[in-house]
C-alpha positions in Angstrom: 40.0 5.2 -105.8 40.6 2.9 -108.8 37.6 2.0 -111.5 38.4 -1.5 -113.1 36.0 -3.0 -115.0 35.7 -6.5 -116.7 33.9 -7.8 -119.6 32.9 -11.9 -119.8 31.7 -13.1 -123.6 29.9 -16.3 -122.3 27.7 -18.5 -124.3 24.4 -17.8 -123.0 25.0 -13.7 -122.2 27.6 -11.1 -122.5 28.7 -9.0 -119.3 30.4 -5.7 -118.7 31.1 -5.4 -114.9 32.4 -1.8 -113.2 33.9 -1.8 -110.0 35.5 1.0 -107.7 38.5 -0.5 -105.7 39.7 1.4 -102.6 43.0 0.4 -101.5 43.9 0.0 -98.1 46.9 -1.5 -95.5 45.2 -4.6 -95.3 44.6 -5.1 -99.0 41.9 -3.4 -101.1 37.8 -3.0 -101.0 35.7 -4.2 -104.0 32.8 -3.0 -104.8 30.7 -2.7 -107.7 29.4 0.0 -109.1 27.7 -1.2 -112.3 26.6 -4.7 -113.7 24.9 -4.9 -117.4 24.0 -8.8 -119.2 23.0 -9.0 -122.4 21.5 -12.3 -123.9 23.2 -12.9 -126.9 23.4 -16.8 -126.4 26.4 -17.3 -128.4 26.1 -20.8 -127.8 22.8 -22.1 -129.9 25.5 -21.0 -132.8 28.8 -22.8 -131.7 27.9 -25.5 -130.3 25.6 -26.5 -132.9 27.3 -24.8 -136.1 31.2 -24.9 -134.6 30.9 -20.8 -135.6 29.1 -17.6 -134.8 26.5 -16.6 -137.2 26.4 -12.9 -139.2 23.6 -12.0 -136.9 25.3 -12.4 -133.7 28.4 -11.2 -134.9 26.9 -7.8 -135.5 25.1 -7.8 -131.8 28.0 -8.9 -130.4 30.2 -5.9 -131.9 27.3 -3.5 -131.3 27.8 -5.1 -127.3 31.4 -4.7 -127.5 30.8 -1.2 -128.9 28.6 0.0 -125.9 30.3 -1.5 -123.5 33.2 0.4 -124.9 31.6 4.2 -124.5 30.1 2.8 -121.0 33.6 2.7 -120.0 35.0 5.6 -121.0 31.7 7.2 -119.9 32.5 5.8 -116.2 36.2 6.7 -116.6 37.6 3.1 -116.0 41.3 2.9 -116.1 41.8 -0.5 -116.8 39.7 -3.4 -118.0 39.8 -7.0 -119.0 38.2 -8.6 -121.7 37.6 -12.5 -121.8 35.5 -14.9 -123.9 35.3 -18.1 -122.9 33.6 -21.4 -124.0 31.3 -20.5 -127.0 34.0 -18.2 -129.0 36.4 -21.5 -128.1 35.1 -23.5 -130.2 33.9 -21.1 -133.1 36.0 -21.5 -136.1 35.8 -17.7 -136.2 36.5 -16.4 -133.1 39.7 -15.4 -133.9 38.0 -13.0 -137.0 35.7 -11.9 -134.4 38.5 -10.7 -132.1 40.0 -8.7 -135.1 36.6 -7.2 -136.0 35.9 -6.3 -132.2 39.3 -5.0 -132.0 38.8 -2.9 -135.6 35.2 -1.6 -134.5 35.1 -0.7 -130.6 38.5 -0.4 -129.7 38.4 -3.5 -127.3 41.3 -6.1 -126.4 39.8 -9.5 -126.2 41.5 -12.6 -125.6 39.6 -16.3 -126.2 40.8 -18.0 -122.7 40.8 -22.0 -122.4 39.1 -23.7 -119.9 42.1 -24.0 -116.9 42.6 -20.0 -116.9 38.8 -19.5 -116.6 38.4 -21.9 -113.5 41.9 -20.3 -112.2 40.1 -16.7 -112.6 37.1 -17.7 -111.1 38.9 -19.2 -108.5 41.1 -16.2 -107.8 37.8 -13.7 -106.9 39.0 -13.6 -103.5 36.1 -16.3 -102.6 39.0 -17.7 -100.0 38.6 -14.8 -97.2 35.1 -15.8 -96.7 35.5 -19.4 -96.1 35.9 -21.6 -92.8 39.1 -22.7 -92.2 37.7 -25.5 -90.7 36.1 -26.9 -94.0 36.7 -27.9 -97.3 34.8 -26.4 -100.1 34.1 -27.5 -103.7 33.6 -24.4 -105.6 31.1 -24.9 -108.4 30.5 -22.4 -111.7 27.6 -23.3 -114.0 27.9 -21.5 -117.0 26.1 -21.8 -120.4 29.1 -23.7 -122.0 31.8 -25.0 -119.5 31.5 -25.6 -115.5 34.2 -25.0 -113.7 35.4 -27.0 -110.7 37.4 -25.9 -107.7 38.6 -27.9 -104.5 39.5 -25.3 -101.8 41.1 -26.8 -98.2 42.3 -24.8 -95.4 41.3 -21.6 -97.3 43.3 -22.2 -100.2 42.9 -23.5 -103.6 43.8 -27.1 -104.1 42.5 -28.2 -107.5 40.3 -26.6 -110.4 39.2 -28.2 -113.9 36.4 -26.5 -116.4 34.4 -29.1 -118.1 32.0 -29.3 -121.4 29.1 -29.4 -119.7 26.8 -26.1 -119.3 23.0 -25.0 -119.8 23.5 -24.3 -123.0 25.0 -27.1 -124.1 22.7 -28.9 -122.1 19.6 -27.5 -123.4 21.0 -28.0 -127.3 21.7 -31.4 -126.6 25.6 -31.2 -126.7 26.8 -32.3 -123.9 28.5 -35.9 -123.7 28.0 -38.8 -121.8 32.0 -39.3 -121.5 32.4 -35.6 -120.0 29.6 -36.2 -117.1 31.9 -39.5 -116.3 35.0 -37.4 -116.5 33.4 -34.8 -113.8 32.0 -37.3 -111.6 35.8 -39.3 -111.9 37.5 -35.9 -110.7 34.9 -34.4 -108.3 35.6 -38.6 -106.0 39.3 -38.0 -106.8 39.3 -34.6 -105.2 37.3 -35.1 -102.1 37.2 -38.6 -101.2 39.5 -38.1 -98.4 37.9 -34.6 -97.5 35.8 -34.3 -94.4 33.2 -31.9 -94.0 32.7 -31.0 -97.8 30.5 -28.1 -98.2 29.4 -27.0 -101.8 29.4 -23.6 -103.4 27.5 -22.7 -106.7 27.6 -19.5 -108.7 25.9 -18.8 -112.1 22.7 -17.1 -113.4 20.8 -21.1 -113.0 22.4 -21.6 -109.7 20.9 -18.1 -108.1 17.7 -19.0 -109.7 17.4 -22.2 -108.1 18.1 -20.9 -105.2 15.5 -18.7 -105.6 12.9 -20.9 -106.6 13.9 -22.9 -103.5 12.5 -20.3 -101.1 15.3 -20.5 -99.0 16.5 -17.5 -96.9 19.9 -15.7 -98.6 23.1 -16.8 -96.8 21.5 -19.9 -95.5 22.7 -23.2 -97.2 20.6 -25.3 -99.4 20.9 -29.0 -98.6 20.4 -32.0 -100.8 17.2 -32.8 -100.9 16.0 -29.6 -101.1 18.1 -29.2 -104.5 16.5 -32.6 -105.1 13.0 -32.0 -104.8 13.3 -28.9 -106.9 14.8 -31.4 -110.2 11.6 -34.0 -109.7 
């Protein structure tokens, strides 16, 4: 058995993820073994300030610094380290990556938007779809969504956009990049028949939630509707 485990620097929380992975003929078993978030909300600073205050700096390498002894603690033998919107558009992410790197010992790459839609995209979401749909995979995060169009089980088009709670809630997103998202999401599936939608993301499972549907039972429209009037 293999430990892996994966760390997500997002603009509303920070993530440390521990999985066991069992390998077999057919391919190998997932499953997780340990999940922590910490609310950091990166994002009130870098989307507002375009950088990341002293404050959070120092929580953030205090995270990073856990997260690191968590690790060897669980004896993971290989990790991967990703920030994504917020430290994107800090002016000092890249002195943050140096200080992480200085303090706990962590390799942390700043990844644009295409390579976080093609990781979210490459979760293995594909061997639990119907072949006999098409799928638009959506990710609302606190900074960036990210947009995947999957057909016949496999990935056909992905896009991250500006647009996230965070952003949202701090008054940054843009008129221009909710046009942009609409313009791709018709582009994508106009021709595509029997479109189902799939969200993920910490707002997503609470609508869901406050929805009161059953879990693994679709939410239609104006369900999701009645819950935003």
């Amino acid at each position: 058995m293999l430990r892996y485990a994966a760390i997500d620097i997002g603009s509303n929380a920070v993530r440390l993820l521990i999985a066991d992975i069992t390998p077999h003929d057919k391919g190998n078993a997932y499953k997780k073994n340990t999940l922590i978030r910490v609310p950091l909300r990166l994002g009130d600073d870098a989307f507002l300030d375009q950088q990341i205050s002293p404050k959070k700096i120092d929580d953030l390498v205090k995270t990073m610094s856990a997260f690191k002894n968590l690790m060897d603690v669980y004896n993971v033998t290989k990790y991967l380290a990703c920030a994504t919107s917020a430290m994107r558009e800090a002016k000092n992410g890249k002195d943050i990556i140096k200080k992480i790197k200085k303090v706990a010992d962590i390799d942390l790459e700043i990844i644009e938007g295409q390579r976080e839609a093609n990781i979210i995209y490459s979760n293995h979401i594909e061997e639990n779809l119907d072949a006999k749909k098409s799928y638009l995979y959506i990710d609302v995060g606190g900074g960036s969504t990210e947009l995947s169009v999957f057909v016949n089980k496999q990935p056909l088009a992905s896009k991250s956009f500006n647009i996230g709670t965070i952003r949202i809630l701090d008054n940054q997103d843009k008129d221009e990049t909710w046009d942009e998202m609409r313009d791709w999401v018709k582009a994508h599936t106009k021709d595509l028949k029997n479109l189902a939608g799939i969200g993920t993301g910490g707002n997503i499972n609470k609508l869901f939630r406050m929805s009161g549907e059953k879990d693994n039972m679709p939410l239609n429209f104006m369900a999701l509707k009645s819950l935003y009037n």
